[in-house]
N, C-alpha and C positions, 0 to 999 in steps of 0.2 A: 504493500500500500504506500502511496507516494507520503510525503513529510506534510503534515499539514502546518500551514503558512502562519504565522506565528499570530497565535487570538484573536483570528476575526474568524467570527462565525455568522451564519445567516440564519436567519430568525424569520417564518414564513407563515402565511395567515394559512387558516382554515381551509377557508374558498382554494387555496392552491393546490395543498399537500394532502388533504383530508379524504378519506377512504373513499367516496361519494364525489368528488370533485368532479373527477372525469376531466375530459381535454387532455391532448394528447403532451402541454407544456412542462408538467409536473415531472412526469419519466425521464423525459431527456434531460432534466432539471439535476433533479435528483440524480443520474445518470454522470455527468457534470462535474457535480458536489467531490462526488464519490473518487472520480478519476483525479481529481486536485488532491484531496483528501482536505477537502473544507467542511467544518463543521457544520450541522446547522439542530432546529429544532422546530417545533410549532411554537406560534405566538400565544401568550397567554394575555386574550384578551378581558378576561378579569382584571388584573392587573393595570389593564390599558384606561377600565372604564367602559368597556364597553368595543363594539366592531366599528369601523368608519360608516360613513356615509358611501351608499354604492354609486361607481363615477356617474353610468348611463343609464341606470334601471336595468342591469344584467353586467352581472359579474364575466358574462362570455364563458361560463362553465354551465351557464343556470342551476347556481346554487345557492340561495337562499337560507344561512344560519349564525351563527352567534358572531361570525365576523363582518357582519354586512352585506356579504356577498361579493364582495370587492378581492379582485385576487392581489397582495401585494405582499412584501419583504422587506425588511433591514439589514443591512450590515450594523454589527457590533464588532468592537475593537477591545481588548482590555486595556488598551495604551492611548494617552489622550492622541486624539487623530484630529490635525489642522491640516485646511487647504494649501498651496502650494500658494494662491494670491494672498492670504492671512500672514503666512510666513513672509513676504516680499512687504505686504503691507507694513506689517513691525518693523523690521530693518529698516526700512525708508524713514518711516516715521522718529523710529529712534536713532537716526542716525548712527548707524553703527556700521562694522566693516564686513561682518557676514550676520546671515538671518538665522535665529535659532531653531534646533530643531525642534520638535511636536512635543517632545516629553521635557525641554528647557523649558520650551514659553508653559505648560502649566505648571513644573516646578517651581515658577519665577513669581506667581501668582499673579491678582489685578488682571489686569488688560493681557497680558499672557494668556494665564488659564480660563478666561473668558472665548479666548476667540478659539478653543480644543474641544474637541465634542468625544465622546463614544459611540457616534450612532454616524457615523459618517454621511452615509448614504440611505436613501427609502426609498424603492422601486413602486410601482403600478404597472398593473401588466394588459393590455387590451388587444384586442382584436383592431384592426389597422383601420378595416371599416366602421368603426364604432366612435372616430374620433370627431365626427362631423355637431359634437352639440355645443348647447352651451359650453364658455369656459369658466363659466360659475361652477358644473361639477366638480372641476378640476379643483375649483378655490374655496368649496365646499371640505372637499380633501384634506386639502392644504392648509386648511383652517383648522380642522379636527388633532392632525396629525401634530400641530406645532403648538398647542393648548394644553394645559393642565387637566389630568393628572399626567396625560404621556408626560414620558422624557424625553424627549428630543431634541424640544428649544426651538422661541419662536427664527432661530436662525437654519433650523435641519432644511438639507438639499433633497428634496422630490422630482423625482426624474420617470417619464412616463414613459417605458416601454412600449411601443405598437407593432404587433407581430403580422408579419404577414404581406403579399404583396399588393400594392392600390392595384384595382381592377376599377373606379368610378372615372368617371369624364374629367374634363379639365376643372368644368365649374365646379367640381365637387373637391376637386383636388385645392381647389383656391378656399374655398368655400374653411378646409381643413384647416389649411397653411396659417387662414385669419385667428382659427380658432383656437393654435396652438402658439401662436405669436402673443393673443392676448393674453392666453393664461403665463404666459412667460413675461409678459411686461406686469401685467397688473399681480397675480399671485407667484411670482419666483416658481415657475413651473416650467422645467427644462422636459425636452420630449428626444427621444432617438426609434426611430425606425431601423426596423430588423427585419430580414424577408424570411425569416421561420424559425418554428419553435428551437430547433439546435442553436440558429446563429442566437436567438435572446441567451439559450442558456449559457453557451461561449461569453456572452457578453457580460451576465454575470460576475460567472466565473473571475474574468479578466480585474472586474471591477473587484472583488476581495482578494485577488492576487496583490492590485496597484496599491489598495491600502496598507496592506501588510509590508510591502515594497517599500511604502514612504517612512516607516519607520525605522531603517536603516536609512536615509540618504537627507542630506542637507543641502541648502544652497550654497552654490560655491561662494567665499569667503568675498570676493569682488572681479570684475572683468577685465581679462589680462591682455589692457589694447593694447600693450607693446609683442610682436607675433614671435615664436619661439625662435623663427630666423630670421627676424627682422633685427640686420646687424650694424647697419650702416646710417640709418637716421637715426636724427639726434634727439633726444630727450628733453626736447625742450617743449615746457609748459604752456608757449604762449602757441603751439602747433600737436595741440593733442588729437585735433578734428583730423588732421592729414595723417597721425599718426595712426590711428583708429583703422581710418578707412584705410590705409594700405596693410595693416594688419588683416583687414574684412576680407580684403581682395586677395591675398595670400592662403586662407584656408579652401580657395577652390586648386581643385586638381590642376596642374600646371603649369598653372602661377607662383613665380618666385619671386622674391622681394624687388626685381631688376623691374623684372615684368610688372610689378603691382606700382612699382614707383611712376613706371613710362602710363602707366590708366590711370594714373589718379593727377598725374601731370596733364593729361587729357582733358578728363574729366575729373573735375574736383571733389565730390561729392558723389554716392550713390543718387541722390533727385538729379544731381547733373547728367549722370548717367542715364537714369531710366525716360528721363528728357529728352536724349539723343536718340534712345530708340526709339521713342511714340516721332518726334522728327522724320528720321529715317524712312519709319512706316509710311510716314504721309506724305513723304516727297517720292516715294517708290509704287504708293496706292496700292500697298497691301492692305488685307482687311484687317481691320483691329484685331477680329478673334482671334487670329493665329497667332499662336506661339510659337514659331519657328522650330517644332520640332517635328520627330518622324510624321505626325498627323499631319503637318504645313504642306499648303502647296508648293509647290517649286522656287516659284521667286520668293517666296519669304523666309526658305531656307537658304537662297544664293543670296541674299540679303542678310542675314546671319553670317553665313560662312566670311561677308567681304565686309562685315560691320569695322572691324580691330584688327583685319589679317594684314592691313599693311602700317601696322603702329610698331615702329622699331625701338627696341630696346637696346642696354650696354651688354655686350659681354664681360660677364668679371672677369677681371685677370686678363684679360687680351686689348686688344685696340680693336675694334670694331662693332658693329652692331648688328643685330639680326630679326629679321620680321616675325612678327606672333603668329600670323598663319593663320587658315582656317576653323583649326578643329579647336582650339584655343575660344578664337572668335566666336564659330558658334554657340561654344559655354556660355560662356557671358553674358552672352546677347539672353539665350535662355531663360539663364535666370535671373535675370534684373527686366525681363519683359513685363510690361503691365496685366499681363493674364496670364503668366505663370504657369506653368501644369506642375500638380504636384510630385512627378518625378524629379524635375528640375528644379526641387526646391530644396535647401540643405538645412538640414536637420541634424 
């Protein structure tokens, strides 16, 4: 049996896991659980007060008992568990040189242990077709879940699982879009679409993997614009902006500090840059959409390849200079495009 992921467990209603539930979500679920080797349990809605309010008038199992009829879940942590913007948040605010991690800011107390929860996460789980209602169900939910006697706190993240793939028209699809947008502005109601029961339960899964994850890792201490072979500019404070960005321009494949100095000499700035490309495009009348990558038509990949292929740089250690070339070029061009595809995006 695999190591299970250090105390976070899932905590699952009634309506989901319950002998009578039915729907096929639960097996793969549990299924899931089992292969992580992640805990989990029934919710004990005594405890809670009571079952929620059900999103749609149909749990999507048609189960109808002591939990509401509403199928949904929690992560539990035994370790205080802060978001990754909370931790960024502190550090800014207290001006400090790294951000601390989950179990410092509640050790610290105050405004620390304020912003660490034990309940990281709360799922809902629905049928995809099901999401066309009011977004008052939603903040019906939302309301319940973040109120006394639960514990959660009116700060707990609600994230609305929809399983399954749209099969309605456009208007219905828009129709949805509004309905999930409001419950996201007006009730802190985040939604993810999943096209079937395995991919929810992966997603899960994934999500008590990532919390258990975050209790090993911190933010790094501060960002290190000077590049690890970035040897030859100088250290001077009143050129941290050109220091930066040739540091930026150095961690793509290719590019060495000769090269990043000759593009930033260029263009001074990454907006200088992504400025020359939107330019480029519309002095050449390629279409916006394209990204210059294998999807591009032709000329907006020979428009890439000739964007920087003739920007010469020094050779260290010799006399001479030598052109970037195309395959270089195309990089670049890539990913500093204004519509970006996410392969060509560096992570």
């Amino acid at each position: 049996m695999p190591p299970q992921p250090a105390n976070v467990a899932l905590r699952v209603s009634a309506a989901l896991c319950g002998a009578d539930a039915g729907g096929p979500l639960w097996p793969k679920l549990q299924e899931a659980l089992q292969e992580s080797g992640i805990a989990w349990s029934p919710i004990d809605h005594v405890m809670l007060g009571g079952g929620p309010p059900q999103l749609w008038g149909s749990s999507g199992d048609g189960v109808s008992d002591g939990s509401g009829g509403a199928r949904w879940a929690y992560l539990e942590s035994d370790f205080p568990y802060a978001p990754h913007r909370a931790l960024v948040a502190a550090s800014a605010g207290g001006g400090v040189t790294g951000a601390p991690s989950a179990d410092e800011a509640a050790s610290s107390g105050g405004a620390g242990s304020a912003m660490t929860t034990r309940f990281p996460l709360l799922l809902a789980f629905e049928d995809v077709g099901s999401a066309r209602a009011a977004p008052e169900a939603l903040g019906a939910l939302a309301a319940w879940l973040r109120s006394a006697p639960r514990p959660f706190g009116a700060q707990a993240r609600l994230l609305l699982v929809l399983i399954g793939e749209a099969r309605s028209g456009v208007a219905q699809r828009q129709e949805q879009a509004l309905v999930l947008s409001a419950s996201l502005v007006r009730h802190g109601v985040g939604s993810v679409e999943v096209c079937s029961v395995e991919h929810a339960s992966r997603y899960v899964v994934q999500c008590a993997l990532s919390v258990a994850e975050s209790r090993k890792r911190r933010l790094p201490s501060r960002f290190k614009v000077a590049g690890v072979r970035c040897q030859t500019l100088p250290r001077d404070p009143q050129d941290r902006l050109r220091l930066t960005w040739v540091s930026q321009l150095m961690q793509l494949a290719g590019v060495s500090e000769e090269i990043a100095k000759s593009i930033a000499g260029r263009h001074s700035s990454p907006g200088a840059l992504m400025q020359a490309i939107v330019d480029a495009l519309g002095a050449s009348g390629a279409a916006s959409s394209s990204s210059a990558g294998a999807r591009c038509p032709a000329d907006a990949s020979a428009l890439a390849d000739a964007f920087l292929a003739d920007l010469e740089f020094p050779i260290r250690g010799k006399k001479g200079t030598r052109r970037l070339g195309p395959v270089v070029s195309r990089r670049i061009f890539q990913l500093f495009h204004p519509e970006a595809l996410p392969e060509h995006v560096l992570v």
